[in-house]
N, CA, C and O atoms as CSV, one atom per row, in Angstrom:
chain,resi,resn,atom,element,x,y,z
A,1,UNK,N,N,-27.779,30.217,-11.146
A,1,UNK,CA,C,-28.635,30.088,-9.986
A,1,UNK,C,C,-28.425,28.709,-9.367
A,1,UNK,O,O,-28.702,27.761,-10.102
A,2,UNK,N,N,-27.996,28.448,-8.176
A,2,UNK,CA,C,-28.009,27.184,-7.608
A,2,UNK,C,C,-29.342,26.258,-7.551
A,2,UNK,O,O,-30.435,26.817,-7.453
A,3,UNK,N,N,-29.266,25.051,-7.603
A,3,UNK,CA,C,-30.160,23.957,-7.495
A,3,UNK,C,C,-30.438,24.097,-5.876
A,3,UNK,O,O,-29.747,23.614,-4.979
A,4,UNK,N,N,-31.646,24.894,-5.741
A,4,UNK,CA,C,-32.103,24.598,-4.458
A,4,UNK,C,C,-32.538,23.209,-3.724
A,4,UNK,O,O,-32.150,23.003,-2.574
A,5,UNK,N,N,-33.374,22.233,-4.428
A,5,UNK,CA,C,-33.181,21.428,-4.024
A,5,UNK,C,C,-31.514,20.534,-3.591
A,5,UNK,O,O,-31.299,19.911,-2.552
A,6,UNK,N,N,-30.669,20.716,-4.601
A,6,UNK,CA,C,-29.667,20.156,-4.194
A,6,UNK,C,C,-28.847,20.904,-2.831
A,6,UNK,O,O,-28.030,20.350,-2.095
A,7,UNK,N,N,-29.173,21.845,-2.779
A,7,UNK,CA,C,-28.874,23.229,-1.449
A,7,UNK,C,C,-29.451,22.345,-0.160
A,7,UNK,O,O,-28.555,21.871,0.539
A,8,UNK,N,N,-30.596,22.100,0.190
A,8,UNK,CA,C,-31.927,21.712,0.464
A,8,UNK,C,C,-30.638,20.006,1.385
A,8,UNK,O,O,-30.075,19.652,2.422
A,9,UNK,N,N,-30.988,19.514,-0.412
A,9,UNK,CA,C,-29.763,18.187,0.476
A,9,UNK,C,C,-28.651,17.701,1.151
A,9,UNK,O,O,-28.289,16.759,1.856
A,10,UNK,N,N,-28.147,19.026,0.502
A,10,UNK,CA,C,-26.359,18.996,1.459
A,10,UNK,C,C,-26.388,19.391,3.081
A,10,UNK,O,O,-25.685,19.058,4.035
A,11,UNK,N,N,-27.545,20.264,2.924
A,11,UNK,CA,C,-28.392,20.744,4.455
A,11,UNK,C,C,-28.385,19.405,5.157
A,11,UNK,O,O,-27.584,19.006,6.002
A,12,UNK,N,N,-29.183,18.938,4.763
A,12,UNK,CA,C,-29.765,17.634,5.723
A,12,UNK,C,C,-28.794,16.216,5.743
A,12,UNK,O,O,-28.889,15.201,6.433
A,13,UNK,N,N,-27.820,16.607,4.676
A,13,UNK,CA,C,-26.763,15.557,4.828
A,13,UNK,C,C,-26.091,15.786,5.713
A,13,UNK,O,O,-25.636,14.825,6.334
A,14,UNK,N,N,-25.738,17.210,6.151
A,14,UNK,CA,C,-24.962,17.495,7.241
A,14,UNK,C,C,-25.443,17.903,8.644
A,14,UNK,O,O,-24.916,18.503,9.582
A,15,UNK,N,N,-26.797,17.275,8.399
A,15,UNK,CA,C,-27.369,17.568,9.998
A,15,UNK,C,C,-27.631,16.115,9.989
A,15,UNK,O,O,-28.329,15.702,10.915
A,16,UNK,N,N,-27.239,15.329,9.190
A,16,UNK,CA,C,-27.486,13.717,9.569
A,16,UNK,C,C,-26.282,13.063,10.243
A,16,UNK,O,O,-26.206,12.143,11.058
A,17,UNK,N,N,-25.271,13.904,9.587
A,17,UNK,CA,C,-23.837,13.511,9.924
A,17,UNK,C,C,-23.644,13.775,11.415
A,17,UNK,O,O,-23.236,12.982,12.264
A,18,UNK,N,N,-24.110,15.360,11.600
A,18,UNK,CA,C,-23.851,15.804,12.899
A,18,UNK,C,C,-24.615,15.351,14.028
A,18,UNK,O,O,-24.085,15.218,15.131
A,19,UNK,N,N,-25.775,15.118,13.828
A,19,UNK,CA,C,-26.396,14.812,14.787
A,19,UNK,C,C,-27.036,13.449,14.958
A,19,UNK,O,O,-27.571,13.217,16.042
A,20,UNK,N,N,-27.045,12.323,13.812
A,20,UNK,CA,C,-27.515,10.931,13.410
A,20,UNK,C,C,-26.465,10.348,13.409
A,20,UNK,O,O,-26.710,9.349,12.733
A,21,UNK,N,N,-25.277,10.289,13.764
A,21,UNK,CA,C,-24.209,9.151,13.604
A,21,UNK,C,C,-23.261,8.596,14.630
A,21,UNK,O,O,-23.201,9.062,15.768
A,22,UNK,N,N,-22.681,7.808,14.301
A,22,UNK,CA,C,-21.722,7.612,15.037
A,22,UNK,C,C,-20.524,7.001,14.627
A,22,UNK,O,O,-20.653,6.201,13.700
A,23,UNK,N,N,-19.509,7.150,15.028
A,23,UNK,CA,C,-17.763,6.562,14.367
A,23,UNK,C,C,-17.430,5.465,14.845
A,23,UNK,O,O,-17.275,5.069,16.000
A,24,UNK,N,N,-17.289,4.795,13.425
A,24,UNK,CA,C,-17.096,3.739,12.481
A,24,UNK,C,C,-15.641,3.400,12.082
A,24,UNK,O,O,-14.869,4.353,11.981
A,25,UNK,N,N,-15.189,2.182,11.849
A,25,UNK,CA,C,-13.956,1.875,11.686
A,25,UNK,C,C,-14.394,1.260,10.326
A,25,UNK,O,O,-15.126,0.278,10.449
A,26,UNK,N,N,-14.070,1.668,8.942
A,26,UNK,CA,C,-14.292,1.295,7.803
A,26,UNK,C,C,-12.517,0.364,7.381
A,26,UNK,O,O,-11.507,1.060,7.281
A,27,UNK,N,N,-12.464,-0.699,7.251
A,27,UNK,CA,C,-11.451,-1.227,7.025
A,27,UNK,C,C,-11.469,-2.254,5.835
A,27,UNK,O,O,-12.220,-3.230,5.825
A,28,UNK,N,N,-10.171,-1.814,4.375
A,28,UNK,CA,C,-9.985,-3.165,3.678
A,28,UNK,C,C,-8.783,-3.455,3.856
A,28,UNK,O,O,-8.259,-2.475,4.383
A,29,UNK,N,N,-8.081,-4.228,3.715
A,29,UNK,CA,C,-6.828,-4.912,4.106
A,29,UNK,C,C,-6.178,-4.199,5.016
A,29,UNK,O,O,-6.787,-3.357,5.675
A,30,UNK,N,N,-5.148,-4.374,5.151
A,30,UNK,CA,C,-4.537,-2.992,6.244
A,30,UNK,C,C,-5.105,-1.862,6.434
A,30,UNK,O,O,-5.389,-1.506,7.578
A,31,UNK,N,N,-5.396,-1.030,5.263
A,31,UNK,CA,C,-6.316,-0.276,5.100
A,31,UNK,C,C,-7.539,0.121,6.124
A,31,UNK,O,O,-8.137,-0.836,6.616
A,32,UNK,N,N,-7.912,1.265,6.443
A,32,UNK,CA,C,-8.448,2.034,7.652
A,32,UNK,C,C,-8.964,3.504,7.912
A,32,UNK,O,O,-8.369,4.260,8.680
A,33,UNK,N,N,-10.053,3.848,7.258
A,33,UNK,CA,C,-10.936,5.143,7.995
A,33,UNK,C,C,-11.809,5.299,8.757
A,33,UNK,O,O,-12.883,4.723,8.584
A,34,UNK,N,N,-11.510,6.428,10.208
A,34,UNK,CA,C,-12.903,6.882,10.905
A,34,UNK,C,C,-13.892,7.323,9.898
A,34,UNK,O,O,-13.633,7.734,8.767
A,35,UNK,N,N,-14.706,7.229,10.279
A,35,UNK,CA,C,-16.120,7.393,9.632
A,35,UNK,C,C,-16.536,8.056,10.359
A,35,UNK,O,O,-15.990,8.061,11.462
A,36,UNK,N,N,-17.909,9.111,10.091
A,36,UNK,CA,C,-19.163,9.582,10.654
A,36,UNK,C,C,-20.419,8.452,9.899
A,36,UNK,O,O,-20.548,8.636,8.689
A,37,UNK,N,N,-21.058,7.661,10.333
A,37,UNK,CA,C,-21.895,6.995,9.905
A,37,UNK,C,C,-23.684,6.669,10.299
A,37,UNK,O,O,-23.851,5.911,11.254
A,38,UNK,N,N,-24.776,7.131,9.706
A,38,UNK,CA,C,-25.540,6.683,10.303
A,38,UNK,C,C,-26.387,5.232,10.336
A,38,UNK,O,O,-26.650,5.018,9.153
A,39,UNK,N,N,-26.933,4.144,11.143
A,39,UNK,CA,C,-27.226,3.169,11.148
A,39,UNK,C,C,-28.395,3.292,10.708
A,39,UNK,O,O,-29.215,4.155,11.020
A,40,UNK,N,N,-28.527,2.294,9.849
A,40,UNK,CA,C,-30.159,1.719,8.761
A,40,UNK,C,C,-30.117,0.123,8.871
A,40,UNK,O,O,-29.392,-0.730,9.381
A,41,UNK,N,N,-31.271,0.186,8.126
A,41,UNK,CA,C,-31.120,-1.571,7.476
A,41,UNK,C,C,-31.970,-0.829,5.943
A,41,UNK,O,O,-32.565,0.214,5.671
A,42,UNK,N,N,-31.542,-2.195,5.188
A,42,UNK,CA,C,-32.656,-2.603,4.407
A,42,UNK,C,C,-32.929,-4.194,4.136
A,42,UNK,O,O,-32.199,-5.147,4.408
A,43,UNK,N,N,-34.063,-4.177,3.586
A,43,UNK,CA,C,-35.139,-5.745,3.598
A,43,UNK,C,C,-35.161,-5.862,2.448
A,43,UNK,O,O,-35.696,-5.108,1.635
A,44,UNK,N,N,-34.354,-7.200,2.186
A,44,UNK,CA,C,-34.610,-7.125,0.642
A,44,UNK,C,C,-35.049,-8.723,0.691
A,44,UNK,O,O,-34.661,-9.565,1.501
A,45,UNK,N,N,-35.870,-8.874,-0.291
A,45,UNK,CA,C,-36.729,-9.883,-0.967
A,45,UNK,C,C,-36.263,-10.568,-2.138
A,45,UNK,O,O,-36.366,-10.060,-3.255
A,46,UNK,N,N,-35.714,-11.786,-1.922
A,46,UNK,CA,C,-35.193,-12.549,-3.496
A,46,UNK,C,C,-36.208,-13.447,-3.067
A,46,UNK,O,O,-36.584,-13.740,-1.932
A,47,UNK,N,N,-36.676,-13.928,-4.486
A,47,UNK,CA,C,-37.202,-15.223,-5.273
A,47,UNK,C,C,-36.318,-16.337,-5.084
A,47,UNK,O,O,-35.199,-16.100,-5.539
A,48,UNK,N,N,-36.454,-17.581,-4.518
A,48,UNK,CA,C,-35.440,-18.665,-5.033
A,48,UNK,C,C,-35.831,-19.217,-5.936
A,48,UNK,O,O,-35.664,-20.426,-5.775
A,49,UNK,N,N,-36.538,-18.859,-7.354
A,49,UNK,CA,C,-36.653,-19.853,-8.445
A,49,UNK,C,C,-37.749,-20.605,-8.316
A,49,UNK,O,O,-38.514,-20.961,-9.213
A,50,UNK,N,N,-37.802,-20.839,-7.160
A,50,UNK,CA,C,-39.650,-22.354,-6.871
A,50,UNK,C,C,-39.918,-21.834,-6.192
A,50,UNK,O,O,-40.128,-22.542,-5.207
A,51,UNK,N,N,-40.215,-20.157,-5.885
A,51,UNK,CA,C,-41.719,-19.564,-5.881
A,51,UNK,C,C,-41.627,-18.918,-4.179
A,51,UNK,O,O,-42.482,-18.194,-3.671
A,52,UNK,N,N,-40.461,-19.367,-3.564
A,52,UNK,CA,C,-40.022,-19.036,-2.239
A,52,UNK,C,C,-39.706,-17.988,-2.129
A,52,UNK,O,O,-38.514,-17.850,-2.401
A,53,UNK,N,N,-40.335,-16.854,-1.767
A,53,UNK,CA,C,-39.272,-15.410,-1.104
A,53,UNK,C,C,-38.732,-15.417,-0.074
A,53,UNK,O,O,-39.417,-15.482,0.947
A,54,UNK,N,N,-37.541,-15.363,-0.012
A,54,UNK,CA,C,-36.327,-15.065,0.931
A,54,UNK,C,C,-36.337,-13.840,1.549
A,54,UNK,O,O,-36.654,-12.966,0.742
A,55,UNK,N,N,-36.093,-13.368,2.785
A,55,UNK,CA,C,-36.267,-12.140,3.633
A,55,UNK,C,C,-34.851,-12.396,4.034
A,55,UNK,O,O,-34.183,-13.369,4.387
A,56,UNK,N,N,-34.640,-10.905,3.799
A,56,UNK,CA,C,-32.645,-10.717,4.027
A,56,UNK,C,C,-32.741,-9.226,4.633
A,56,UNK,O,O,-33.140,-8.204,4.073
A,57,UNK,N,N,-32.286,-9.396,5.864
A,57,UNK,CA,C,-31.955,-7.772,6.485
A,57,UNK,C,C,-30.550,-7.728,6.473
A,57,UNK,O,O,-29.756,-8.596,6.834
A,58,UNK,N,N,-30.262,-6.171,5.833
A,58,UNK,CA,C,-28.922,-5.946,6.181
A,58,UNK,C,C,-28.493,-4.790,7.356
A,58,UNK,O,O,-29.458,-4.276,7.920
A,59,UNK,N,N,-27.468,-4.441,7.680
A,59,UNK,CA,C,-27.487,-3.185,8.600
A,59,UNK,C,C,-27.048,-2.479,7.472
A,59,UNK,O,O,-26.564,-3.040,6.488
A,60,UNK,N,N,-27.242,-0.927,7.612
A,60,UNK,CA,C,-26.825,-0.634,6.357
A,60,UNK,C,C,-26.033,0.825,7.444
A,60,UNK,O,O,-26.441,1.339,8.486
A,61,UNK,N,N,-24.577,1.149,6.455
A,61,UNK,CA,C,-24.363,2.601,7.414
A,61,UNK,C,C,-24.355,3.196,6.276
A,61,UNK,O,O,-24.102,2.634,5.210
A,62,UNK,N,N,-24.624,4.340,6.411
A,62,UNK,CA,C,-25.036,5.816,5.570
A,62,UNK,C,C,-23.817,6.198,5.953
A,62,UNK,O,O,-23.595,6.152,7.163
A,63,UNK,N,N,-23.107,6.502,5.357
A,63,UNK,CA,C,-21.484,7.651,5.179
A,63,UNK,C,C,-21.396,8.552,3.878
A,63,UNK,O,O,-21.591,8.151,2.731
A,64,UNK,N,N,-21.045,9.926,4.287
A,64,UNK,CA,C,-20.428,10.530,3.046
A,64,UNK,C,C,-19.552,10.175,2.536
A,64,UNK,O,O,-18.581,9.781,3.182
A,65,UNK,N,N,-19.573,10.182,0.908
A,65,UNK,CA,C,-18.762,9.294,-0.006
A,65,UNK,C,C,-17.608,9.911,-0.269
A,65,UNK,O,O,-16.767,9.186,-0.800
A,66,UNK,N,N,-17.219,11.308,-0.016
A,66,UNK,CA,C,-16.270,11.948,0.131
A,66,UNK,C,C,-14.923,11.528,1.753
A,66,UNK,O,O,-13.736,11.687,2.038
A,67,UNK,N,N,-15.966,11.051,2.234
A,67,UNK,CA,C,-15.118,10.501,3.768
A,67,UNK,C,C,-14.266,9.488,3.326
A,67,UNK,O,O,-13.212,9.182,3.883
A,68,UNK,N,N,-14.865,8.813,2.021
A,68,UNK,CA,C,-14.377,7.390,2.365
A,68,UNK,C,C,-13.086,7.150,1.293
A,68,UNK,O,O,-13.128,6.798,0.114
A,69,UNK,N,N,-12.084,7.431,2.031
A,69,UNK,CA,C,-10.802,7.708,1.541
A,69,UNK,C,C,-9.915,6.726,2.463
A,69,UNK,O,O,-9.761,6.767,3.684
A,70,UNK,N,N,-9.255,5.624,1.297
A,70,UNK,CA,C,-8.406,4.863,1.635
A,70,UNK,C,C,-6.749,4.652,1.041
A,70,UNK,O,O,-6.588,4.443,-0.162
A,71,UNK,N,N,-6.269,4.681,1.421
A,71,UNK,CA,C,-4.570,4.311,1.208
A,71,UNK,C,C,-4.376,5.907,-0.050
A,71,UNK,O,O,-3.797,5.919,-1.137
A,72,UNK,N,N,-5.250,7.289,0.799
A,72,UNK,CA,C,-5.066,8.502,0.190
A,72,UNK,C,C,-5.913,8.433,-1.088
A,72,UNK,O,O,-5.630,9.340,-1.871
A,73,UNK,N,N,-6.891,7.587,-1.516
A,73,UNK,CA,C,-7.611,7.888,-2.520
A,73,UNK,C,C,-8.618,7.719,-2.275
A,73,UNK,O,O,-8.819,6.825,-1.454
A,74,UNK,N,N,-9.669,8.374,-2.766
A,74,UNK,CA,C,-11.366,8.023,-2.966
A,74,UNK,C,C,-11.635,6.737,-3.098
A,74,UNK,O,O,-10.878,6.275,-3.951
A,75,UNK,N,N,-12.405,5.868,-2.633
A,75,UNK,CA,C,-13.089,4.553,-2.484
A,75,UNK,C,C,-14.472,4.420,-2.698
A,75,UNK,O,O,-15.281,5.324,-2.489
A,76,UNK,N,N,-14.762,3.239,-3.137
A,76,UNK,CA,C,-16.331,2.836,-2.965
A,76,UNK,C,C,-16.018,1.472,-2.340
A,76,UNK,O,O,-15.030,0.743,-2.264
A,77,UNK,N,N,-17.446,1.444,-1.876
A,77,UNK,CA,C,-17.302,-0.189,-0.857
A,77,UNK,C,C,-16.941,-1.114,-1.593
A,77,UNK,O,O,-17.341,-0.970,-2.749
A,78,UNK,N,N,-16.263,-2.143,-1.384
A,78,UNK,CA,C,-16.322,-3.345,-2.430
A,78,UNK,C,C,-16.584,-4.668,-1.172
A,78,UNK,O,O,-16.163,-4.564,-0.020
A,79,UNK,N,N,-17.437,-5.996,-1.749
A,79,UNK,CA,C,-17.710,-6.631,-1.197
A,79,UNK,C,C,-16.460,-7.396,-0.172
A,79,UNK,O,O,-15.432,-7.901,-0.624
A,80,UNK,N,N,-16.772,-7.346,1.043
A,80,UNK,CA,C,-15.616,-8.674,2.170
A,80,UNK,C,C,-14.561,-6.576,2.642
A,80,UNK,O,O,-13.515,-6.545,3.290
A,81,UNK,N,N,-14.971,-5.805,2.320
A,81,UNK,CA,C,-14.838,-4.825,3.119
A,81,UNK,C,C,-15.199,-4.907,4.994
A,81,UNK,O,O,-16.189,-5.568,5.309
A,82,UNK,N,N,-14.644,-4.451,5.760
A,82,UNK,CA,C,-15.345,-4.082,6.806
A,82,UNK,C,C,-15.679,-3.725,8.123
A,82,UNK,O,O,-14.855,-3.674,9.036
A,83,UNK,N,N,-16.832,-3.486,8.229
A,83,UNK,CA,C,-17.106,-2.037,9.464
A,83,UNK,C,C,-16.685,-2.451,10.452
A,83,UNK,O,O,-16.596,-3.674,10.549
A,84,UNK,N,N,-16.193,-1.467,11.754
A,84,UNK,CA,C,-15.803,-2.065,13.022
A,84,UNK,C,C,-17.221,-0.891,13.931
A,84,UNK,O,O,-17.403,0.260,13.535
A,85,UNK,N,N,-17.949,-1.432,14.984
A,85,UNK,CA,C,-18.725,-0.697,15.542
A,85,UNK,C,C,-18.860,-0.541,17.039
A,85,UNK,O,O,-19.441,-1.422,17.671
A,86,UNK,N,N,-18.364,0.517,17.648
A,86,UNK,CA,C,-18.225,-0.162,19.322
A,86,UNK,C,C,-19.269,0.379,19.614
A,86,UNK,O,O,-19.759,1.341,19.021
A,87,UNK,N,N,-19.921,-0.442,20.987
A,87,UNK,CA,C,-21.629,-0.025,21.373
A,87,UNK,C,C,-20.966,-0.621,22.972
A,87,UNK,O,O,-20.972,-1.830,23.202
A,88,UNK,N,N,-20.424,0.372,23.986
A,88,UNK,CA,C,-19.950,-0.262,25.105
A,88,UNK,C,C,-18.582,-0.603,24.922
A,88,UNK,O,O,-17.709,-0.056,24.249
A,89,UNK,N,N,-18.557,-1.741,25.741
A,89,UNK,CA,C,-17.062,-2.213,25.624
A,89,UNK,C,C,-17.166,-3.461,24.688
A,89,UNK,O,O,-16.406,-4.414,24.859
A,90,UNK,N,N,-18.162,-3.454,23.643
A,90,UNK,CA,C,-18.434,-4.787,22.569
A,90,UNK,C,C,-17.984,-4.110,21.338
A,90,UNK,O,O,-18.087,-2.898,21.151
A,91,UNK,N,N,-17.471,-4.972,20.496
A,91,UNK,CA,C,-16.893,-4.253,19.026
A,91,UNK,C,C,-17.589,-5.167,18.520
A,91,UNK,O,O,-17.605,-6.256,19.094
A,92,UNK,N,N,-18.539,-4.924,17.011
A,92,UNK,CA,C,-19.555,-5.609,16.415
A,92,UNK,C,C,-18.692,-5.638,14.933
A,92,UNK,O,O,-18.506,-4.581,14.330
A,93,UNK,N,N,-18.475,-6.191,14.708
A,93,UNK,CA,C,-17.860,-6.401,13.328
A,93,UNK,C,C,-18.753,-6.616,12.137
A,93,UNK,O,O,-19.529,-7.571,12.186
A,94,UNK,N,N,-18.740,-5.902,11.151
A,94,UNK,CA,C,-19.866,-6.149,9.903
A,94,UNK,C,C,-18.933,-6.383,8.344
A,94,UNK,O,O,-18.089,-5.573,7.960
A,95,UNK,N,N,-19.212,-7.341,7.780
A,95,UNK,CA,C,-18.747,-7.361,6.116
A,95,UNK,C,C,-19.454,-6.850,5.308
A,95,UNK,O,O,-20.658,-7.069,5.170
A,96,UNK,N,N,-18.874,-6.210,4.767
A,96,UNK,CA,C,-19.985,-5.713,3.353
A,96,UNK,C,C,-20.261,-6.584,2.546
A,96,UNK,O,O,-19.380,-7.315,2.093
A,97,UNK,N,N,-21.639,-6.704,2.163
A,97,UNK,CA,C,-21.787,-7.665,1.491
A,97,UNK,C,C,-23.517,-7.719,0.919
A,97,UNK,O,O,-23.938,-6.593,1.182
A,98,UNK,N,N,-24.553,-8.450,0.329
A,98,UNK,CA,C,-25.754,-8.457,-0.044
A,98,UNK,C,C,-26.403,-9.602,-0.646
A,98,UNK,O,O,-25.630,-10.278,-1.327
A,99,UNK,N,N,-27.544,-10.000,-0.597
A,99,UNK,CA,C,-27.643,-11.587,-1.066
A,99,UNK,C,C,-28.187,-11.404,-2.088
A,99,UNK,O,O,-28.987,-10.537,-2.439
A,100,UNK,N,N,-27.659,-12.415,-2.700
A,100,UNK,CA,C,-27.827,-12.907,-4.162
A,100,UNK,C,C,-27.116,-12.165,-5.097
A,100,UNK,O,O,-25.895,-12.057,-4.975
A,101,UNK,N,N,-27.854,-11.515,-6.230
A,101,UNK,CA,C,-26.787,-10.657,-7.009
A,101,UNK,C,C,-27.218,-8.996,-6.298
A,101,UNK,O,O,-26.441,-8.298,-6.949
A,102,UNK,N,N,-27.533,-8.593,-5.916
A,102,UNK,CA,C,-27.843,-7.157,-5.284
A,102,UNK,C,C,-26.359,-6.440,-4.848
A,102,UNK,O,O,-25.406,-7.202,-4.684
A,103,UNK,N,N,-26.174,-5.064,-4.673
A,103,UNK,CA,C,-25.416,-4.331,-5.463
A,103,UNK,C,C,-25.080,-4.533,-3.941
A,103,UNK,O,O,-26.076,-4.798,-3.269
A,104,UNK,N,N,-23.690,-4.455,-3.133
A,104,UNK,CA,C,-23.354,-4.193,-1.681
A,104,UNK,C,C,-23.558,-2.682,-1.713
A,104,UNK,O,O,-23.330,-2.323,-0.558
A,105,UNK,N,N,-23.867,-1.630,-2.435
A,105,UNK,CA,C,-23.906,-0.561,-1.712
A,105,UNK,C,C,-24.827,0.468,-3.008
A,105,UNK,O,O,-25.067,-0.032,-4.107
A,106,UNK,N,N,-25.115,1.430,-2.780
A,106,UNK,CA,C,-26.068,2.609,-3.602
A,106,UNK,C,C,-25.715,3.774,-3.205
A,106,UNK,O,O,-25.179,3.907,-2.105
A,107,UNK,N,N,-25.980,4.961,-4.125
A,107,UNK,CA,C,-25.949,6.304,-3.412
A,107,UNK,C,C,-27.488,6.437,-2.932
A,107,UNK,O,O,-28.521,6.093,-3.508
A,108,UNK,N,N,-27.239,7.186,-1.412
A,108,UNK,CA,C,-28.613,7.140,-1.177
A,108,UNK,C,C,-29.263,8.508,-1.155
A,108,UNK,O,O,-30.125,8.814,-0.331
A,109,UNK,N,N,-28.786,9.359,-2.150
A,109,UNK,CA,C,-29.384,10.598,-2.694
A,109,UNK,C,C,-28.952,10.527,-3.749
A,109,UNK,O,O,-28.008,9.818,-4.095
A,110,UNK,N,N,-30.110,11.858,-4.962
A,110,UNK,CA,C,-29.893,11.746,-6.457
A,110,UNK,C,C,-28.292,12.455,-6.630
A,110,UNK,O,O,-27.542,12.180,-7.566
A,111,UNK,N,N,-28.062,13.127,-5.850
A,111,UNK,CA,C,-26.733,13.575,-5.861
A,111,UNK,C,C,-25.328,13.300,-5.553
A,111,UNK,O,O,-24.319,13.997,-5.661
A,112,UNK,N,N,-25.530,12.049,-5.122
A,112,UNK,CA,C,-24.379,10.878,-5.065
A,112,UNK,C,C,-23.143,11.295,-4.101
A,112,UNK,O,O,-22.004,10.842,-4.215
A,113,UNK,N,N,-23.610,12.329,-3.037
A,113,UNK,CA,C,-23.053,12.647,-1.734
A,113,UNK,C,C,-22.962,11.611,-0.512
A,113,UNK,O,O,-21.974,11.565,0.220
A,114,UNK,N,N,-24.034,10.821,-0.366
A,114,UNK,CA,C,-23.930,9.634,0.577
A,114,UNK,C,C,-24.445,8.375,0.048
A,114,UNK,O,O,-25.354,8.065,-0.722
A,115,UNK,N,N,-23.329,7.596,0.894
A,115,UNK,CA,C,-23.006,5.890,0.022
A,115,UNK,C,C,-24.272,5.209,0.988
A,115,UNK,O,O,-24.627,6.000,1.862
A,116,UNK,N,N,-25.022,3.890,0.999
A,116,UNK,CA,C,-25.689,3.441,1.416
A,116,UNK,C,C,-24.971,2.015,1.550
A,116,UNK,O,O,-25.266,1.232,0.647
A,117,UNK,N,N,-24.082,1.545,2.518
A,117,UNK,CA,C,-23.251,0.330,2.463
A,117,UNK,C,C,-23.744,-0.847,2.882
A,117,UNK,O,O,-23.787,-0.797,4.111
A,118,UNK,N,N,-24.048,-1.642,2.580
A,118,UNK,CA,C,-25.336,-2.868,3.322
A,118,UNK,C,C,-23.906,-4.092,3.488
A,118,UNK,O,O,-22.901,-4.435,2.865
A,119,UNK,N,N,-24.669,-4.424,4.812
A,119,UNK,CA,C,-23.308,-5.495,5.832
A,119,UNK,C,C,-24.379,-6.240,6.450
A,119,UNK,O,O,-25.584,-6.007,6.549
A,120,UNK,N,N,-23.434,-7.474,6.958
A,120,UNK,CA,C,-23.856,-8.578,7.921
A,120,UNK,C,C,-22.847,-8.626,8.765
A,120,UNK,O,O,-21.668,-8.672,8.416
A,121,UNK,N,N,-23.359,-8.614,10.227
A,121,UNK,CA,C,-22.900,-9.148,11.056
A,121,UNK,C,C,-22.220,-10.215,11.278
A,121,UNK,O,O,-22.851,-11.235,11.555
A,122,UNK,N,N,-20.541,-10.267,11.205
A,122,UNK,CA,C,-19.601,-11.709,11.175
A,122,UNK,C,C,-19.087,-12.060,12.441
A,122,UNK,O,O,-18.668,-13.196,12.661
A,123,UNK,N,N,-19.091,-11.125,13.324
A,123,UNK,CA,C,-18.169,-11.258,14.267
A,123,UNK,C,C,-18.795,-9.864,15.607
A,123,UNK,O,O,-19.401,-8.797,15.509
A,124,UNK,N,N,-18.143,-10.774,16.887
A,124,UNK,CA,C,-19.219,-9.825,18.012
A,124,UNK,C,C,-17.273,-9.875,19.061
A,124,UNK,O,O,-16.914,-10.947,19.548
A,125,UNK,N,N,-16.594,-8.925,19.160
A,125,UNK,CA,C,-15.329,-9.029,20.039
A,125,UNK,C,C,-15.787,-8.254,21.407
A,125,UNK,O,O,-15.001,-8.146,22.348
């Protein structure tokens, strides 16, 4: 009997794709895939040690982890990766990356179908 809930998620992964995204230039070294991606952030909160919380937004793009195929093999993000985003005639450039020790990326379902890639803004062409 299939896992309805997991039925349930592949549903809505692919109405996020289709109708929540937009294409993405995922690049590591030469290296280069279109993407379907949707735009997030997350807010993450470090401690500096003497009692200071730090507020860190990242942009985050949501991609299926099956998309993300480089030099013909399956990939996961690795940090200094990164996104190319056109909005107009502006290309927004993002590194993957996360502050402090925090992971640059998560699956963002229990079923490990879509990557959750968290970037900063390096560069505006």
């Amino acid at each position: 009997m299939p896992d309805l809930l997991e039925t349930g998620s592949n549903w809505l992964q692919d109405q996020r794709t289709r109708h929540m995204s937009r294409t993405v230039s995922y690049e590591r070294g030469a290296d280069s895939v279109s993407l379907s991606a949707t735009v997030g952030r997350t807010l993450f909160e470090i401690e500096d040690g003497h009692g200071v919380v730090q507020r860190h937004e990242a942009r985050d793009f949501l991609v299926l982890a099956d998309d993300l195929v480089l030099a013909g093999s399956k990939a996961l993000p690795q940090a200094g990766d990164r996104i190319r985003e056109t909005q107009g005639t502006t290309v927004f450039v993002y590194e993957v990356m996360a502050p402090g020790s925090e992971p640059v990326w998560r699956y963002s379902d229990p079923y490990r179908k879509t990557l959750r890639i968290h970037t900063k803004q390096v560069a505006r062409l």
